[in-house]
PDB file with one MODEL, atoms N, CA, C and O in Angstrom:
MODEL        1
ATOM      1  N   UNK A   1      92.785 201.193  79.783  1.00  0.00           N
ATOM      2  CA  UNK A   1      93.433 200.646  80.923  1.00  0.00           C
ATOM      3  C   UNK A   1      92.375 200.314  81.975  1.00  0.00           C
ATOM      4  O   UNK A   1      91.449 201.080  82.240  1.00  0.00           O
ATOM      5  N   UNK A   2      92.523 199.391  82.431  1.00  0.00           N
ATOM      6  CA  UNK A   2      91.465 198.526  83.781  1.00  0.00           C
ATOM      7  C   UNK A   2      91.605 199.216  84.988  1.00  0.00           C
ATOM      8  O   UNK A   2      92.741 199.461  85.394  1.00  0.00           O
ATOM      9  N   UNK A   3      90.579 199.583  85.650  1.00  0.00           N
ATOM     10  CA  UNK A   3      90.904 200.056  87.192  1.00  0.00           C
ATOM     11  C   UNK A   3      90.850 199.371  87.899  1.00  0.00           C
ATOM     12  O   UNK A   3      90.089 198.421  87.717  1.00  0.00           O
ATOM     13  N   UNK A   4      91.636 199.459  89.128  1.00  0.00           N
ATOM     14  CA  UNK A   4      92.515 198.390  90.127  1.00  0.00           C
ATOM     15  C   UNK A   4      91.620 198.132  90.573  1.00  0.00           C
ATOM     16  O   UNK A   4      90.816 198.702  89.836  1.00  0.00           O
ATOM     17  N   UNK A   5      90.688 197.322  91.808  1.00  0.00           N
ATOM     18  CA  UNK A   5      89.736 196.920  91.826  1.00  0.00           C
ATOM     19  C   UNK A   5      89.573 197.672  93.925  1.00  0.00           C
ATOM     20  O   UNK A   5      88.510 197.759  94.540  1.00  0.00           O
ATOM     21  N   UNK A   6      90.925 198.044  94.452  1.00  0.00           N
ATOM     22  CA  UNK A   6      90.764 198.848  95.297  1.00  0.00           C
ATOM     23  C   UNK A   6      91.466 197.197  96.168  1.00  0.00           C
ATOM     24  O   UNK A   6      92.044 196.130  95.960  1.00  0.00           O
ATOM     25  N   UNK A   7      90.842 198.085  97.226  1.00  0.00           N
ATOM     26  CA  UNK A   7      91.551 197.172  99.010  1.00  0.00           C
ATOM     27  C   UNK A   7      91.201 195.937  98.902  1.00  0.00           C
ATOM     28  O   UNK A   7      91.965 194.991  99.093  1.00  0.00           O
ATOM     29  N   UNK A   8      89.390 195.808  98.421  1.00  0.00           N
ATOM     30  CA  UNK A   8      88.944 194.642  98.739  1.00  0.00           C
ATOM     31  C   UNK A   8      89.422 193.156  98.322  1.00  0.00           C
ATOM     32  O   UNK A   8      88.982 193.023  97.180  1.00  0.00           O
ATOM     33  N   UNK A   9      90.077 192.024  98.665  1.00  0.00           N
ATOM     34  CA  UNK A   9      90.513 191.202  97.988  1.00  0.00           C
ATOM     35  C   UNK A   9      89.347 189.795  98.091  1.00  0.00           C
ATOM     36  O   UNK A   9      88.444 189.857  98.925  1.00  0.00           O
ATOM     37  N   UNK A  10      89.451 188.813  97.353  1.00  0.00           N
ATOM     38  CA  UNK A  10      88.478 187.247  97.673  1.00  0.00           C
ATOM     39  C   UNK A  10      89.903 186.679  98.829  1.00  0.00           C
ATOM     40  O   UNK A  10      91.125 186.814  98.883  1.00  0.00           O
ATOM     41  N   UNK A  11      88.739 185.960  99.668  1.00  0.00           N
ATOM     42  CA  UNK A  11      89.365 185.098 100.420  1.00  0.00           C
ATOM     43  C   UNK A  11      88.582 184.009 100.284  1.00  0.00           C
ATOM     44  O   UNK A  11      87.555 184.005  99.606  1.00  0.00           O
ATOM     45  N   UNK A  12      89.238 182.556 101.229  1.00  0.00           N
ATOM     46  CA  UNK A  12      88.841 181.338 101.075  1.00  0.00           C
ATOM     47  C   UNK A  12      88.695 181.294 102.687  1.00  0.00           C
ATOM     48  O   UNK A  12      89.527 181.837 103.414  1.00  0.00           O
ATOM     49  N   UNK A  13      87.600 180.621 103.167  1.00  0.00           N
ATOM     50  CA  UNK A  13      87.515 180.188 104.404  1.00  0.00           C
ATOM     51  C   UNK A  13      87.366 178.943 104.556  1.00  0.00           C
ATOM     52  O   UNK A  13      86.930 178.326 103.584  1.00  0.00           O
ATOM     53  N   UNK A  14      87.640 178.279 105.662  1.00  0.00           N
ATOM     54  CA  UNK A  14      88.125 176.751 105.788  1.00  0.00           C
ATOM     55  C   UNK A  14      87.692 176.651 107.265  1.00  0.00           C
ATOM     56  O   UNK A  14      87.934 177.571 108.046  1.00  0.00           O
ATOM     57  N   UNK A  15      86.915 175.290 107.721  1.00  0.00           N
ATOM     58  CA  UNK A  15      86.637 174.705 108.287  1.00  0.00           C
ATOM     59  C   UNK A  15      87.921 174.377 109.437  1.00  0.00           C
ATOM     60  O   UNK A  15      89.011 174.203 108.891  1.00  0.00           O
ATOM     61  N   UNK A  16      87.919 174.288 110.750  1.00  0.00           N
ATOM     62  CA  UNK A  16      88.903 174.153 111.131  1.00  0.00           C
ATOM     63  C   UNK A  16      89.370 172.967 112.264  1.00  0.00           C
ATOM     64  O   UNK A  16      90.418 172.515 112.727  1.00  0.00           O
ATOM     65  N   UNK A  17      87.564 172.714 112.437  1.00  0.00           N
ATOM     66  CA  UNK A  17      87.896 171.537 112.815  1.00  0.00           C
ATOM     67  C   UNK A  17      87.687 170.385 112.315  1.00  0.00           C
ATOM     68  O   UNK A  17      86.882 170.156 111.414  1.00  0.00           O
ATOM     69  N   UNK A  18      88.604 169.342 113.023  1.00  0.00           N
ATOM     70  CA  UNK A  18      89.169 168.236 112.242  1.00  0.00           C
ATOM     71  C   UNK A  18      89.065 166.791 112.567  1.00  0.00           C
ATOM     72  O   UNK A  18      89.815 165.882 112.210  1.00  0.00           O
ATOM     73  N   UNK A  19      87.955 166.739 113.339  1.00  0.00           N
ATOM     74  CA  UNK A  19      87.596 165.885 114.621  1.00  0.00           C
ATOM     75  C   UNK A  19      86.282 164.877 113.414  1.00  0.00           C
ATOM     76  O   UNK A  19      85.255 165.183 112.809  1.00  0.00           O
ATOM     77  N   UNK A  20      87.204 163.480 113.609  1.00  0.00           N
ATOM     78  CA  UNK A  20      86.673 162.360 113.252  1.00  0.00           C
ATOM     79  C   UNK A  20      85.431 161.456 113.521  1.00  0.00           C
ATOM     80  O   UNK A  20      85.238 160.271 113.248  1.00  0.00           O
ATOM     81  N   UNK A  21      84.732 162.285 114.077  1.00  0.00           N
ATOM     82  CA  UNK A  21      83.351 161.432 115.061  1.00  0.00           C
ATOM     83  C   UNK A  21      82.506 161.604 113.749  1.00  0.00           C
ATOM     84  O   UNK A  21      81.972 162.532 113.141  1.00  0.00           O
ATOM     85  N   UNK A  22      82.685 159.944 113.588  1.00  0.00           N
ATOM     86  CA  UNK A  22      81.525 159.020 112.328  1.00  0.00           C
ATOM     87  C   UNK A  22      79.963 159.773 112.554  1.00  0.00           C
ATOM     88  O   UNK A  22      79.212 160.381 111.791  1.00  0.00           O
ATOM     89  N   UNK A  23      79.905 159.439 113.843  1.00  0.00           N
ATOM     90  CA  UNK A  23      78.019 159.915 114.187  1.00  0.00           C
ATOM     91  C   UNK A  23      77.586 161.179 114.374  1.00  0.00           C
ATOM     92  O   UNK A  23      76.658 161.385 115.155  1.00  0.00           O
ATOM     93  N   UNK A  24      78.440 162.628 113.404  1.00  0.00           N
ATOM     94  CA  UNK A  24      77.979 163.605 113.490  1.00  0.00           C
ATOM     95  C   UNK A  24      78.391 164.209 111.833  1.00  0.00           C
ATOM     96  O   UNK A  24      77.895 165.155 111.221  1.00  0.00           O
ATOM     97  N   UNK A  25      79.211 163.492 111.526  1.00  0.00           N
ATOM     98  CA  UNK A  25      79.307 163.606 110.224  1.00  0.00           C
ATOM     99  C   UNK A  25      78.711 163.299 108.927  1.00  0.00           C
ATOM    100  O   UNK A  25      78.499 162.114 108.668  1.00  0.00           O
ATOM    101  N   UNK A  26      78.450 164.082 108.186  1.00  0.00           N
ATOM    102  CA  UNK A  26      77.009 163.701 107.063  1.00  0.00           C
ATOM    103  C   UNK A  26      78.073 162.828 105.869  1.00  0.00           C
ATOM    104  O   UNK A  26      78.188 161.620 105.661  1.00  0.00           O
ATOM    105  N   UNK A  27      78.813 164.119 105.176  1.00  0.00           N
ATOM    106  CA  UNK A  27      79.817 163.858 104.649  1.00  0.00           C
ATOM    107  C   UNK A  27      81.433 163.845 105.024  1.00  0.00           C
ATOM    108  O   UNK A  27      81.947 164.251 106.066  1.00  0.00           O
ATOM    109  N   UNK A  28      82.293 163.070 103.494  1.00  0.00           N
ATOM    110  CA  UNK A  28      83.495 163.354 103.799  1.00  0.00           C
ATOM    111  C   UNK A  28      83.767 164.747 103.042  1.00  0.00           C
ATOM    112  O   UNK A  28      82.861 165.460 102.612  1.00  0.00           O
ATOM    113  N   UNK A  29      85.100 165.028 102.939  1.00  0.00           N
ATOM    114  CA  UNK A  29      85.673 166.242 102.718  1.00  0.00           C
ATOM    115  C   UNK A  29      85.687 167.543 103.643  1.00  0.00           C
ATOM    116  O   UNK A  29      84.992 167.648 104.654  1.00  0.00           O
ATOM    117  N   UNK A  30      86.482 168.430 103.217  1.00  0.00           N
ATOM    118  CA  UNK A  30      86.575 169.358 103.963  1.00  0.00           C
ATOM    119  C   UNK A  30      85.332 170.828 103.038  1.00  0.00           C
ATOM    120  O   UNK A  30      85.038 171.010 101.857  1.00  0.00           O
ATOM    121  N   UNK A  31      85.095 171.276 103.828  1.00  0.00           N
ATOM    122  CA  UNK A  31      83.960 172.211 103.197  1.00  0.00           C
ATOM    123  C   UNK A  31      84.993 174.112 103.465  1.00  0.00           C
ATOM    124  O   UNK A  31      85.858 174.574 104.209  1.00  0.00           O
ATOM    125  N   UNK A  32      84.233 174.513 102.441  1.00  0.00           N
ATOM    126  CA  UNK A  32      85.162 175.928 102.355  1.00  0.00           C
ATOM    127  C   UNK A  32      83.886 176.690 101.907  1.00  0.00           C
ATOM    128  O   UNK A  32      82.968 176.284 101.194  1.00  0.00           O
ATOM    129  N   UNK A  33      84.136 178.444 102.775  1.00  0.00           N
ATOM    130  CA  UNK A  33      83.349 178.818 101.878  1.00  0.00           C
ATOM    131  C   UNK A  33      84.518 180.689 101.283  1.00  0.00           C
ATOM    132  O   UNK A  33      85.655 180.957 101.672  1.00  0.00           O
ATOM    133  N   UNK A  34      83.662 181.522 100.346  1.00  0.00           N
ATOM    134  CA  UNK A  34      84.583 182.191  99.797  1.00  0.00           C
ATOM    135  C   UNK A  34      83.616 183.809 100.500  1.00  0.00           C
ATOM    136  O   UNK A  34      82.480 184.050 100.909  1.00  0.00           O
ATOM    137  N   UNK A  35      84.424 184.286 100.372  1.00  0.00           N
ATOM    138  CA  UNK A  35      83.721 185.651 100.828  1.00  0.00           C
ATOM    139  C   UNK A  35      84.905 187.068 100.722  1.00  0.00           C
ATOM    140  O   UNK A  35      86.031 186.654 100.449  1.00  0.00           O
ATOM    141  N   UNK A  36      84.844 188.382 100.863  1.00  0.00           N
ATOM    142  CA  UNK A  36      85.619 189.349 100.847  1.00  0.00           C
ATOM    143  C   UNK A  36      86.238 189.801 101.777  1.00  0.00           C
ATOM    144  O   UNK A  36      85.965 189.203 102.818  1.00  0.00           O
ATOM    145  N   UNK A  37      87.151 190.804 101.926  1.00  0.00           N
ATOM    146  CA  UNK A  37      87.722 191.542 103.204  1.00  0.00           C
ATOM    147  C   UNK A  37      88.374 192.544 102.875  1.00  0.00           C
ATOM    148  O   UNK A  37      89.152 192.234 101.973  1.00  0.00           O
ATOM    149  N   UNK A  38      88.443 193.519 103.132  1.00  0.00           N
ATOM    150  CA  UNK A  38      89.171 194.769 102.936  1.00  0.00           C
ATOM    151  C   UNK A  38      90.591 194.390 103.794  1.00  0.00           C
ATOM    152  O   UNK A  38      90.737 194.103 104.982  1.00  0.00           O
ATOM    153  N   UNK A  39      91.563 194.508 102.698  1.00  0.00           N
ATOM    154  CA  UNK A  39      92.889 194.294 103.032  1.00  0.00           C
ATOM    155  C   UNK A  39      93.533 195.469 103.965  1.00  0.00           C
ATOM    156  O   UNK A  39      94.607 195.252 104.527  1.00  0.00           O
ATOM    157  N   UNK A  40      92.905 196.630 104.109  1.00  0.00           N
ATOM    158  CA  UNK A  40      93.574 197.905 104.978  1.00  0.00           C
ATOM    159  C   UNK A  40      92.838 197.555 106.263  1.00  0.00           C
ATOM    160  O   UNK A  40      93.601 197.234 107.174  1.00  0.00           O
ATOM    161  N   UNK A  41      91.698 197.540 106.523  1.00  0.00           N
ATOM    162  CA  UNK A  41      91.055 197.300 107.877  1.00  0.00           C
ATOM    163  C   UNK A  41      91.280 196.438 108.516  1.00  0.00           C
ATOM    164  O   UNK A  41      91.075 196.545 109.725  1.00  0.00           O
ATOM    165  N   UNK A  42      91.889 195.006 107.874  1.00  0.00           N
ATOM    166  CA  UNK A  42      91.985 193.726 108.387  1.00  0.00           C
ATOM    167  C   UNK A  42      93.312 193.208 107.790  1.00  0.00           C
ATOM    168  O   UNK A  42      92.988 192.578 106.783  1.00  0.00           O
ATOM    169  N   UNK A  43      94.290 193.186 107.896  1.00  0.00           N
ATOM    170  CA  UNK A  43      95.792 193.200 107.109  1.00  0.00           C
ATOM    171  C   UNK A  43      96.027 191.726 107.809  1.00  0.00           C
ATOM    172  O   UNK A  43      96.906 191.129 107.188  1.00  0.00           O
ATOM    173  N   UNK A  44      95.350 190.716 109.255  1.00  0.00           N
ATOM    174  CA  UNK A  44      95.440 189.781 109.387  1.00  0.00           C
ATOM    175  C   UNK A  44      94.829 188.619 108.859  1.00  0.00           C
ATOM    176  O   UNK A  44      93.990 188.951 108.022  1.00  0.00           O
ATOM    177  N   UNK A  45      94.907 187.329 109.011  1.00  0.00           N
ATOM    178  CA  UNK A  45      93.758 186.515 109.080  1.00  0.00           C
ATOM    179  C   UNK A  45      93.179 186.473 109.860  1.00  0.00           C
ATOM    180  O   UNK A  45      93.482 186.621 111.044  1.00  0.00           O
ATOM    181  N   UNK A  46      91.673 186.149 109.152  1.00  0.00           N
ATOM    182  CA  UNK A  46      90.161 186.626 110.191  1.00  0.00           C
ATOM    183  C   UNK A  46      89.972 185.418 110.459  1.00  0.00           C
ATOM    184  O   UNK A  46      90.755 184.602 109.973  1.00  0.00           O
ATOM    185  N   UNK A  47      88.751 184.911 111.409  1.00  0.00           N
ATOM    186  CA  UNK A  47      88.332 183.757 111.526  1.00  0.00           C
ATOM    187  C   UNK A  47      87.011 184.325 111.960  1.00  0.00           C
ATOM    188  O   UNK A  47      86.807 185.359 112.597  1.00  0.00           O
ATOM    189  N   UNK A  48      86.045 183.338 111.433  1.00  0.00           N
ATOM    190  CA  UNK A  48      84.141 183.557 111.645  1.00  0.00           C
ATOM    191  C   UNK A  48      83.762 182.116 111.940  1.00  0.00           C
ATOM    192  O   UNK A  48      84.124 181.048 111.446  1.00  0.00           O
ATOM    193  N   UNK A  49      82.932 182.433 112.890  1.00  0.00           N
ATOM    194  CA  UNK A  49      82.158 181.043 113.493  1.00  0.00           C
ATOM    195  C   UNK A  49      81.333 181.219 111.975  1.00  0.00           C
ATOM    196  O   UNK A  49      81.216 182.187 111.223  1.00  0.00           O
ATOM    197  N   UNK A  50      80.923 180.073 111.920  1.00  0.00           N
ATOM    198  CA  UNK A  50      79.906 179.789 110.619  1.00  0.00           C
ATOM    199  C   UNK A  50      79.737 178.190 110.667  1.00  0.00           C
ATOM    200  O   UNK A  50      80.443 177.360 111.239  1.00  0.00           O
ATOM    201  N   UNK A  51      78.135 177.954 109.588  1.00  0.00           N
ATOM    202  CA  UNK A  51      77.702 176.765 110.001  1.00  0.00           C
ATOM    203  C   UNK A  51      78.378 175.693 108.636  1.00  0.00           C
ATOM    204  O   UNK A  51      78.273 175.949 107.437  1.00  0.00           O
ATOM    205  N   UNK A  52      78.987 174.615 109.171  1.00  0.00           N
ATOM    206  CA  UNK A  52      79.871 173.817 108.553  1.00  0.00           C
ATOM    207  C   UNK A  52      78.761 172.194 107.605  1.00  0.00           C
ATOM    208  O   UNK A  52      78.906 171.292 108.431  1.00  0.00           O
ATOM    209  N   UNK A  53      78.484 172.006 107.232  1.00  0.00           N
ATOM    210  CA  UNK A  53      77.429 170.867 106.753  1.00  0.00           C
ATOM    211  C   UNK A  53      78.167 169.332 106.909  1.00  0.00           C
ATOM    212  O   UNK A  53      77.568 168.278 107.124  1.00  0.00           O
ATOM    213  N   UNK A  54      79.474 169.492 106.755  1.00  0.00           N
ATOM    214  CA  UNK A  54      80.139 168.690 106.909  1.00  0.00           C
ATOM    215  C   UNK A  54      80.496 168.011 108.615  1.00  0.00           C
ATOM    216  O   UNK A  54      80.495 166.834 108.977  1.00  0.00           O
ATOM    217  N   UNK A  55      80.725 169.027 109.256  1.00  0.00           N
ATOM    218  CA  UNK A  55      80.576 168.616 110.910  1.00  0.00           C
ATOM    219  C   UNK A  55      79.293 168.628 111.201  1.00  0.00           C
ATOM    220  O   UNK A  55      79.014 167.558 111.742  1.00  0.00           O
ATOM    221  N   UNK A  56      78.374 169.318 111.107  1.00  0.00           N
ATOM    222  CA  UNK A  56      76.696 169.514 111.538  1.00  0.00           C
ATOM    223  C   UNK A  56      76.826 170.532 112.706  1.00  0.00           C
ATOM    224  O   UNK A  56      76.360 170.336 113.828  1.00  0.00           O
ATOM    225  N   UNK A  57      77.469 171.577 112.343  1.00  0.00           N
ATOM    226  CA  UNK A  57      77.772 172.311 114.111  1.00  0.00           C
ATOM    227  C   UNK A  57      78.221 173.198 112.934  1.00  0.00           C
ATOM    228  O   UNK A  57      78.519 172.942 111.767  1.00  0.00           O
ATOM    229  N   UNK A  58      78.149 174.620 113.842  1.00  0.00           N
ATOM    230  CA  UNK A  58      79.135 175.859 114.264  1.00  0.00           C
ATOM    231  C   UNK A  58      80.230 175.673 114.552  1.00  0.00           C
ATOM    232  O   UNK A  58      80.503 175.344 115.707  1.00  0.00           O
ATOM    233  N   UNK A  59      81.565 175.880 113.233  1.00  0.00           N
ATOM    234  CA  UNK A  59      82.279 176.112 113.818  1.00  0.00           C
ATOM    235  C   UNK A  59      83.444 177.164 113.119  1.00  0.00           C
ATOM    236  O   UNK A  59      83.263 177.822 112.095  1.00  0.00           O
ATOM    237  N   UNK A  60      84.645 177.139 113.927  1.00  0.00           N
ATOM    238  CA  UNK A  60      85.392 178.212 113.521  1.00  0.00           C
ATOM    239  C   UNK A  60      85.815 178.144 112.069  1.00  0.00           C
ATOM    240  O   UNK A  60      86.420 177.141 111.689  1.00  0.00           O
ATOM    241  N   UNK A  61      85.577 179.017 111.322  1.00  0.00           N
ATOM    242  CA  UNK A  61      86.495 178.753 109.885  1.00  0.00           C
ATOM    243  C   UNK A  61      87.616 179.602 109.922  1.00  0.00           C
ATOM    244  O   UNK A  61      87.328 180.765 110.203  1.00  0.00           O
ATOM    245  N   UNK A  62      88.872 179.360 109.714  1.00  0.00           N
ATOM    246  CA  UNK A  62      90.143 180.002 109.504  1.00  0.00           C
ATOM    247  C   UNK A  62      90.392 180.860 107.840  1.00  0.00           C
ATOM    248  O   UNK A  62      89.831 180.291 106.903  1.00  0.00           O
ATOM    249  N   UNK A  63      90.828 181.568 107.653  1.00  0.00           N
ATOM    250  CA  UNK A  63      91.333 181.963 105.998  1.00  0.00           C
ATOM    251  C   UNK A  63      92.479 181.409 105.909  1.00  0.00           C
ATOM    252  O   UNK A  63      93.462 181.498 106.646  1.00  0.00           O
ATOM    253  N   UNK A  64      92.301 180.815 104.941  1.00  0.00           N
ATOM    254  CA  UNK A  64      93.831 180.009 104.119  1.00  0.00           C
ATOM    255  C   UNK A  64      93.877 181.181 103.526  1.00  0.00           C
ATOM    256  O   UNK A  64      93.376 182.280 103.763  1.00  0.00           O
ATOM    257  N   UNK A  65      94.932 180.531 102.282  1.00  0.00           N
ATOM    258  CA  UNK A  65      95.521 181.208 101.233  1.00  0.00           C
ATOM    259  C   UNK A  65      95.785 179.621  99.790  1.00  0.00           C
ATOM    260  O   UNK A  65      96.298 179.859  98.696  1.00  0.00           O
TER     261      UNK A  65
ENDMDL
END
């Protein structure tokens, strides 16, 4: 039998802003990145400034689902 793997679950983080300015943008698409979280310490969605390649800036990423 497999052991449960505990609290920690994968999450998806997502870019959140959505702002169309041609002359700061490298590419299209939306950029995501993946990382962990302990589901007892943090039972909400988190959000982390982080650097986006797609805007060229810092900015907020939200957790989807």
């Amino acid at each position: 039998m497999a052991k449960s793997k505990g609290a920690r679950i994968v999450i998806t983080l997502e870019c959140s802003d959505k702002s169309l300015d041609i002359a700061t943008k490298r590419k299209r698409g939306v950029f995501r990145y993946t990382t962990t979280k302990n589901r007892r310490n943090t039972p909400n969605r988190i959000e982390l400034k982080k650097f986006c390649p797609s805007c060229n800036c810092h900015c907020t990423f939200k957790e989807i689902k």
